[in-house]
C-alpha positions in Angstrom: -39.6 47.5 -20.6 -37.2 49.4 -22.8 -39.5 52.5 -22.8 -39.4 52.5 -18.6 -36.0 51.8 -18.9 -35.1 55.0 -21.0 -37.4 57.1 -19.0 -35.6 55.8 -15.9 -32.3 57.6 -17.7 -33.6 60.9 -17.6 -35.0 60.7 -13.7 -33.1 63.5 -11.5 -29.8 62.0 -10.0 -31.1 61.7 -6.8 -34.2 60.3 -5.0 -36.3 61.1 -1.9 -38.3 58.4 -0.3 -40.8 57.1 1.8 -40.2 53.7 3.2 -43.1 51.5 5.0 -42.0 47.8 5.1 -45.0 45.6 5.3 -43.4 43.8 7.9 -42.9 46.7 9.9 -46.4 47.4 10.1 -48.5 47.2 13.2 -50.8 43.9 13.1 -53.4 45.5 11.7 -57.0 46.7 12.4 -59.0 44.0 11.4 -62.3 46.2 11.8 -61.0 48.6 9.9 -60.3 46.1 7.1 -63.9 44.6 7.7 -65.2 48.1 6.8 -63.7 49.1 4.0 -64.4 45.4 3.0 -67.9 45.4 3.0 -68.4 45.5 -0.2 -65.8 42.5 -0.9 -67.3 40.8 1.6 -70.8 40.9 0.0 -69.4 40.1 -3.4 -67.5 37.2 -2.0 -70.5 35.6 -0.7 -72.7 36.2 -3.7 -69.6 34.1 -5.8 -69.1 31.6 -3.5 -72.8 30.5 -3.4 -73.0 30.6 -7.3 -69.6 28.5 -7.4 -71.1 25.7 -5.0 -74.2 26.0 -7.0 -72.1 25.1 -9.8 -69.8 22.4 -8.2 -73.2 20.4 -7.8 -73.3 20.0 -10.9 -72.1 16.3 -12.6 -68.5 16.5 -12.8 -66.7 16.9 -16.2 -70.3 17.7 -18.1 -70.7 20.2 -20.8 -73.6 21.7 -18.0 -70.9 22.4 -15.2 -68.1 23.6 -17.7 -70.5 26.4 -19.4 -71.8 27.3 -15.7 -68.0 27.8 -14.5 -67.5 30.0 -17.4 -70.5 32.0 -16.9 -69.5 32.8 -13.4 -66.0 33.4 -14.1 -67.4 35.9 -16.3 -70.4 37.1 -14.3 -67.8 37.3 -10.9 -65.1 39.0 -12.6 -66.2 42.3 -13.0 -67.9 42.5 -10.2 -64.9 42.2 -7.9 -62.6 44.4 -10.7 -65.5 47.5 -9.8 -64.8 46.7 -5.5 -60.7 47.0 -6.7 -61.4 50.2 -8.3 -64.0 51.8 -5.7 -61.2 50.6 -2.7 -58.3 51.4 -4.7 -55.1 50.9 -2.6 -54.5 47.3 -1.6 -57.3 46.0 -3.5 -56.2 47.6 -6.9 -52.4 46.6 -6.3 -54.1 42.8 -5.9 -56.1 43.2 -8.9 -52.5 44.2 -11.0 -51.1 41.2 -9.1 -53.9 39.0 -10.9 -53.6 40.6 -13.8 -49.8 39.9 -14.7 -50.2 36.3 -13.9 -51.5 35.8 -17.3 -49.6 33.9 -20.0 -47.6 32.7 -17.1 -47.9 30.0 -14.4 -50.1 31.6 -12.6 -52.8 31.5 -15.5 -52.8 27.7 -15.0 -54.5 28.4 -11.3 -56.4 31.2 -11.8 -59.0 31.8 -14.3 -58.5 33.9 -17.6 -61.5 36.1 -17.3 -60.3 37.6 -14.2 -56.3 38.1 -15.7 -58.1 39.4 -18.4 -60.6 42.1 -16.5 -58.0 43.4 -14.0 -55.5 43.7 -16.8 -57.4 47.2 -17.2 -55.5 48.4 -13.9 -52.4 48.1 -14.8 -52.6 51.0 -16.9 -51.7 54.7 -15.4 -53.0 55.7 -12.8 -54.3 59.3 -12.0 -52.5 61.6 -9.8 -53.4 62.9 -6.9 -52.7 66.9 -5.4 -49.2 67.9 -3.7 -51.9 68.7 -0.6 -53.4 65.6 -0.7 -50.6 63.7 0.6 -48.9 66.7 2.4 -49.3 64.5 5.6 -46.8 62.3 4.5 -44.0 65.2 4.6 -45.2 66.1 7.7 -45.1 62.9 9.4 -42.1 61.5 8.2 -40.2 64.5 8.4 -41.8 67.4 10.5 -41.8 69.9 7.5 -44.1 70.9 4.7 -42.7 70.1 1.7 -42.3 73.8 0.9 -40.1 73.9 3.7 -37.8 70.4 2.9 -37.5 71.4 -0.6 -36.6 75.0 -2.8 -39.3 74.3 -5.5 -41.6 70.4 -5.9 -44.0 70.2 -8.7 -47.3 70.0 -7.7 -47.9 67.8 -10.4 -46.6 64.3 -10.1 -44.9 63.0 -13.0 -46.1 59.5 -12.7 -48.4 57.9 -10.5 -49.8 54.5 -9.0 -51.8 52.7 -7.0 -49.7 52.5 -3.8 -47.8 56.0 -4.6 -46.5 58.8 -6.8 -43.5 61.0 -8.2 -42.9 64.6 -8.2 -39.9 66.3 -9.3 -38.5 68.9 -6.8 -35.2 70.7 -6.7 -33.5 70.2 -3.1 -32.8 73.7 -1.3 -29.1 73.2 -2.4 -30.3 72.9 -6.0 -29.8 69.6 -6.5 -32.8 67.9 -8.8 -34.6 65.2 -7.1 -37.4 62.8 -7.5 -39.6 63.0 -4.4 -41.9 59.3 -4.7 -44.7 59.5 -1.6 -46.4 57.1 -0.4 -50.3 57.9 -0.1 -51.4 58.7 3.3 -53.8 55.9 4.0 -51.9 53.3 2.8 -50.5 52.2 6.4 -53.4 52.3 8.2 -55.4 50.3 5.5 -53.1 48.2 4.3 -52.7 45.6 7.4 -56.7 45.4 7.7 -57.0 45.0 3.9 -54.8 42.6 3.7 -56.7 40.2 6.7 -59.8 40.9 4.6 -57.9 39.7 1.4 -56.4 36.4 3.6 -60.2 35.1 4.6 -61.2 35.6 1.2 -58.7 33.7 -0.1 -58.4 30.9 2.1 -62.7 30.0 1.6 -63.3 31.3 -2.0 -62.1 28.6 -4.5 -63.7 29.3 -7.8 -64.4 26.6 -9.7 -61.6 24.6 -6.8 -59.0 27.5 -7.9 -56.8 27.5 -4.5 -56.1 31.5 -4.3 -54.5 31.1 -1.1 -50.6 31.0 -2.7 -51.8 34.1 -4.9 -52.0 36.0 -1.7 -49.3 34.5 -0.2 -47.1 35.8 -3.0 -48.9 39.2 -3.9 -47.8 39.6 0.3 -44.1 39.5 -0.9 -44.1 41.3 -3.9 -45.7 44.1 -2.1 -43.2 44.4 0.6 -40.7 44.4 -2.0 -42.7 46.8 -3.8 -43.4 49.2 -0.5 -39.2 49.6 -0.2 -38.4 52.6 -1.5 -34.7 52.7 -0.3 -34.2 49.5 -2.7 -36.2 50.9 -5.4 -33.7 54.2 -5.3 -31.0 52.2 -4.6 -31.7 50.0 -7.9 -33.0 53.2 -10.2 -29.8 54.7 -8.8 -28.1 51.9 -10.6 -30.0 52.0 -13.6 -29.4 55.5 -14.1 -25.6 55.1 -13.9 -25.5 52.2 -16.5 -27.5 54.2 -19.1 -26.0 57.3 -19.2 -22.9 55.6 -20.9 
């Protein structure tokens, strides 16, 4: 948008990142996944039985075409309240859902769940410098009190994979320091089986969801490269400060 495009103009010349391809993650725990997917899990096979319910129904009657709607409805909510209470992976899915409406993608997957998650794709709250102080220290072996002469505790912006603080490098140069949160890479490969299954047996109302995954998958590796994202704001800066 123009608005992140201007705010992208004033963001410090240079840029600090952490960088966790997808692909370069280990396979993944898939207990840990099942875990933290409990709750998905139950959800998913509360919808699926009230979907088959439904697809008994007599195809193309008024009955079945009400009942799809009321579960659409009923279902979407339900799994919008597991994306918030997971966060992470499950919220960045939920955004993914979300911005497929008006486009193709509303053509395959219903409008009441565009329309719930759309709700996530608003800001997202910060998180404290200490809370994700483990990311400094694993990446780079130092605090961030020791990598950089003053970082604002307060991140500027944040999301649901990551957020930005402003910092001043020890040479004085400004930066902006974007950090991954902490338990994104050990949740992310697990979440992601969890979200796979799901896809590949839930159709609702014969939706196939698996190509949604397939794609939210690539957009999130994209998304997860921070070198290319500084690389690319880099660029933006440069062309707007003429």
């Amino acid at each position: 948008s123009t608005e992140m495009l201007r705010r992208l103009s004033v963001l410090p010349r240079r840029c600090v990142c952490r960088c966790v391809s997808a692909t370069a993650l280990d396979d993944g725990n898939l207990m840990t996944g099942m875990m933290r997917g409990a709750a998905a899990q139950t959800a998913y096979t509360k919808i699926k039985a009230a979907y088959d319910e439904v697809m008994e129904l007599p195809e193309g009657s008024t009955e079945r075409t009400l009942a799809m709607d009321r579960v659409h409805s009923e279902s979407a909510p339900r799994l919008l309240r597991i994306a918030r209470q997971n966060g992470g992976i499950y919220n960045k899915a939920a955004q993914f859902v979300a911005s497929l409406q008006g486009g193709a993608g509303s053509q395959q997957i219903p409008e009441q769940y565009t329309k719930a998650f759309a709700v996530l794709t608003d800001k997202a709250p910060g998180r404290t410098l200490a809370s994700v102080e483990t990311v400094f220290l694993n990446d780079f072996g130092k605090s961030s009190t020791e990598l950089f002469k003053h970082i604002d505790p307060i991140p500027i912006n944040a999301a649901s994979l990551a957020q930005v603080h402003r910092a001043t490098l020890k040479d004085g140069t400004p930066v902006a320091v974007k950090v991954q949160y902490p338990e994104l890479k050990q949740n992310m490969a697990g979440d992601l089986k969890v979200l796979e299954m799901i896809a590949g047996q839930l159709k609702p109302g014969g939706f196939d969801l698996t190509w949604a995954v397939k794609d939210f998958k690539v957009a999130l590796t994209m998304e997860l490269d921070f070198l290319s994202e500084a690389y690319h704001t880099e660029r933006a800066r440069k062309l707007l400060h003429h």
